[in-house]
N, C-alpha and C positions, 0 to 999 in steps of 0.2 A: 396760238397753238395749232387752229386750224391751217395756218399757212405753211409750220414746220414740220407736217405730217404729209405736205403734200410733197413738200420737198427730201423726202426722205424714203427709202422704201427696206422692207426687212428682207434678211435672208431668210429661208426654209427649211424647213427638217425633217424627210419624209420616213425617219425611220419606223418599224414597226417593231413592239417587242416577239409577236410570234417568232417573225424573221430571225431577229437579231440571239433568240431564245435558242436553235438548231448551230448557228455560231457559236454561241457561249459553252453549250454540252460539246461540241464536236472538240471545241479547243481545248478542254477541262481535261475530258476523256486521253484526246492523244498528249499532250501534255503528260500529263499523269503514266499513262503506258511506256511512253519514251526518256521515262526519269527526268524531264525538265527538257529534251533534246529538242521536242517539238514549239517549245515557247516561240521562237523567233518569228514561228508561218504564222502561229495563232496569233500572236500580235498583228500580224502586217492581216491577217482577214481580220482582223477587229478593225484595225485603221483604215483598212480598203471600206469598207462598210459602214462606219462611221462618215467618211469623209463624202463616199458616192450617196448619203443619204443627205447631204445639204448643197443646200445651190443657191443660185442668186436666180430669179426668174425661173427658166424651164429647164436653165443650165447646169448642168450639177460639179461638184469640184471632182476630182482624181487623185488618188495616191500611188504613184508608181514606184514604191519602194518594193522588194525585194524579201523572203527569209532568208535566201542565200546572203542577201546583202547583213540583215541583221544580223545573223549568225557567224558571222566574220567580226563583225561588233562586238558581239557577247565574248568570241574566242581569245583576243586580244584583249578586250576590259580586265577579263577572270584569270586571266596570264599575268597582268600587269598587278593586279588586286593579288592575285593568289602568293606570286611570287614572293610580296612586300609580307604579308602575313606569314608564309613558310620559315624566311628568314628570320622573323622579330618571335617567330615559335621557337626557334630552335639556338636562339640569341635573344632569352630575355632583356637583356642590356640593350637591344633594338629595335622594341618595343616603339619608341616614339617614329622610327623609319616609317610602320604601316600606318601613322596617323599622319606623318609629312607628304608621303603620298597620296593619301585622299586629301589632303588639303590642294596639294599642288594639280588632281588632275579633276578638284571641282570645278573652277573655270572652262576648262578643256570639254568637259562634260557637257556644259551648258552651252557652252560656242558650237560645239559638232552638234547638240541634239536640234540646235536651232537650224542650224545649216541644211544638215540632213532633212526635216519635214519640212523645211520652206522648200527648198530644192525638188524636191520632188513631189510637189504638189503643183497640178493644172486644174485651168477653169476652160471650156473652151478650146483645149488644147493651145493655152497659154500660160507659160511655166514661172511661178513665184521663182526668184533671183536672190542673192546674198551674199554682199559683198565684204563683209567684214574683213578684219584681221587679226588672225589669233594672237600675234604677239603682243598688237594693241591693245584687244581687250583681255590678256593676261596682264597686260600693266595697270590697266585701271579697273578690273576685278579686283587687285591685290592690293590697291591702296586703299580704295573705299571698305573693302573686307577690314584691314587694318584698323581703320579707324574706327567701324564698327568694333571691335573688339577692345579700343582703346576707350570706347563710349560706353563700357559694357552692354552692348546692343541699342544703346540711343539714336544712332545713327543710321540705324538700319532702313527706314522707309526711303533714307534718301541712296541710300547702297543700293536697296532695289529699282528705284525709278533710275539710277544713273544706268545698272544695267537693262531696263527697260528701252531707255530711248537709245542705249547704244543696239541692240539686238532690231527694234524695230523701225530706227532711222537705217539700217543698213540693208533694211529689206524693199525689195523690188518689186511690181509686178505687172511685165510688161515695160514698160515706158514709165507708168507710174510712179513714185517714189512717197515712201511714207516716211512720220515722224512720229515723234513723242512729247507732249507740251505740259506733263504733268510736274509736280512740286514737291519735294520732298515733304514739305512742313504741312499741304494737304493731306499726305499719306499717312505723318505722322499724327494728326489729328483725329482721321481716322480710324486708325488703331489702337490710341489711346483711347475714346470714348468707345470704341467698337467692344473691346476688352472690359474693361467696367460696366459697361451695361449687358455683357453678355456674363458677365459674374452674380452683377446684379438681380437678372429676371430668371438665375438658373436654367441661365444660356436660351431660353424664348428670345432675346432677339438677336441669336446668333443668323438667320436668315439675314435679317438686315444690315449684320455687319458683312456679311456675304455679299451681297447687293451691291453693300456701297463698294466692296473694294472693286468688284467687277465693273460697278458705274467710272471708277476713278481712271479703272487702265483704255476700256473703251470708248470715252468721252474726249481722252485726250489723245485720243490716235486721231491724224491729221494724213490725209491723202493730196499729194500736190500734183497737181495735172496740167500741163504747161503754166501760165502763168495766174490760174486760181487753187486756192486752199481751201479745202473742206475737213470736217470733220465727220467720225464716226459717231453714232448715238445708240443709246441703249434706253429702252420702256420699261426694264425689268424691276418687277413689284418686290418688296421684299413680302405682303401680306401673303403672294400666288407663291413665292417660294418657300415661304412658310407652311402651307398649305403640302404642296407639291413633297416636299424632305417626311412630314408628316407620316402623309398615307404612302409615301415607299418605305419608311422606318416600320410599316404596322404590315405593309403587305408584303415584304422582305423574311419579316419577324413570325407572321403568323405561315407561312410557307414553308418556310425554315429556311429560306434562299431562294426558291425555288423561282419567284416572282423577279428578282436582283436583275434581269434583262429588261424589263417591263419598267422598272427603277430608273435603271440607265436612260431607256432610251423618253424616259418623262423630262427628266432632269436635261438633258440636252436640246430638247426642243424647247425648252422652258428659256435655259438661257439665249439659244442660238435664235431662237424667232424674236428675242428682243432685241435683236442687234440689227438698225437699221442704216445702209447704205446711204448717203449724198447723192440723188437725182440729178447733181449737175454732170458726173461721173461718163462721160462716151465709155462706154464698155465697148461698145463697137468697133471704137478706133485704138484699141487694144496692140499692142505690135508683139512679136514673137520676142525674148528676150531671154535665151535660156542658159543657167547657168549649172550643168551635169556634174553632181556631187556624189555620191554613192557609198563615202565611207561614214557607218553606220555605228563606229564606235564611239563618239559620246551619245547617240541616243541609247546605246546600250549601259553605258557605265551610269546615265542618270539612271534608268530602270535599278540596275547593282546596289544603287544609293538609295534607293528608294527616296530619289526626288523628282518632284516633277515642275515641266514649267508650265505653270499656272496664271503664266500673263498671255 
């Protein structure tokens, strides 16, 4: 234990809630004044902020995303989303059109929204890369979806790890190249007992079933760096998360929200300091590798859907 602590080091979270407190109002506020117009900036200062508050060493990461960029995103989602509903309004008989379309631009969704914040996220002024291909991964989004549906959702942990390892073997950073070595029948393990014992204790040990899915996705990310393979690791207690969900549920509650900055930014450092680095890693010999993406509409169309990606 002592030898794999040395060989591992965590990243950091310097956020602060006062800080992050003047963000949350400012966004709230213009938001609210601009009928929804100003959403796109408040997002990109919540992710600018979020992101410049974690680093690796003294280093901190960068989000160069854009609201001009998102708001191009949103204009196109809500055009495409709008459209499909206008029609199937005014053509009950077309009705299933605006469900054929959020099915068809889920993938799309999830392919851009990955693109988008890998692409435009630096450490170092060294830019995450992403090579995917969208027709690719609409063909094997569509099959696994499929069978998921053929399963009546039995299928599903392995639906997610397949898009797992395809989203995060495809990402870059630098020179680096990363993988995905997780199992379907682990995930679905996990979820089965995660589910029943979160039924069980009257959802107490939903922290733990938290824990572990997070344990499941960061354990099995693999960093390949010329000819060695490391993996990622996580400390993360389900007891401290238990704890942590706790007292932001009580001080959330007794605030009446007002604390909900104070919340966030516990819960983030909670997870993100448990996620520790491979020592064997030259970050030094890092190479420029930049791949300049900028369109912003599936991070938009997942916000629309209110889905996030959570791996």
């Amino acid at each position: 234990m002592e030898n794999e602590k040395r060989n591992y080091f965590p990243l950091t979270f310097n956020g602060e809630g006062a800080r992050y407190f003047g963000i949350w109002v400012v966004n709230i506020v213009l938001t609210i004044l601009t009928l929804g117009l100003y959403y796109p900036w408040a997002k990109v200062a919540n992710r600018k902020y979020l992101w410049n508050s974690t680093a690796i060493g003294e280093d901190r990461f960068i989000f160069h995303g854009t609201g001009n960029e998102i708001f191009k995103g949103f204009v196109i989602a809500y055009l495409i989303l709008g459209i499909s509903l206008i029609m199937s309004y005014f053509s009950p008989g077309l009705i299933f059109l605006f469900y054929v379309v959020l099915l068809l631009i889920m993938p799309f969704a999830v392919f851009g929204a990955w693109r988008y914040r890998v692409s435009r996220t630096s450490w170092r002024g060294i830019y995450f890369s992403f090579d995917g291909n969208m027709r690719e991964f609409f063909s094997l989004y569509f099959v696994h979806f499929l069978l998921t549906l053929v399963t009546i959702g039995i299928y599903g942990p392995w639906f997610r790890v397949k898009i797992e390892k395809y989203l995060i073997s495809h990402t870059k950073f630098g020179q680096y190249e990363f993988d995905f070595e997780g199992d379907g029948a682990d995930l679905f393990v996990i979820n089965l007992l995660g589910v029943i014992l979160t039924i069980i204790t009257l959802y107490i040990y939903l922290p733990w079933f938290i824990k572990n899915r997070f344990k499941f996705t960061i354990d099995n990310t693999v960093i390949y760096h010329g000819d060695k393979k490391s993996y990622l690791r996580t400390n993360l207690d389900g007891g401290d998360l238990f704890g942590t969900l706790l007292l932001n549920a009580i001080l959330t509650t007794v605030t009446l929200g007002l604390a909900t900055p104070w919340a966030i930014m516990r819960s983030y450092k909670l997870f993100l300091q448990s996620v520790h680095l491979p020592a064997d890693v030259d970050l030094d010999a890092l190479e420029q590798n930049v791949d300049d993406f900028n369109d912003a509409t599936g991070d938009s169309l997942l916000d629309i859907l209110d889905v996030g990606l959570d791996f």
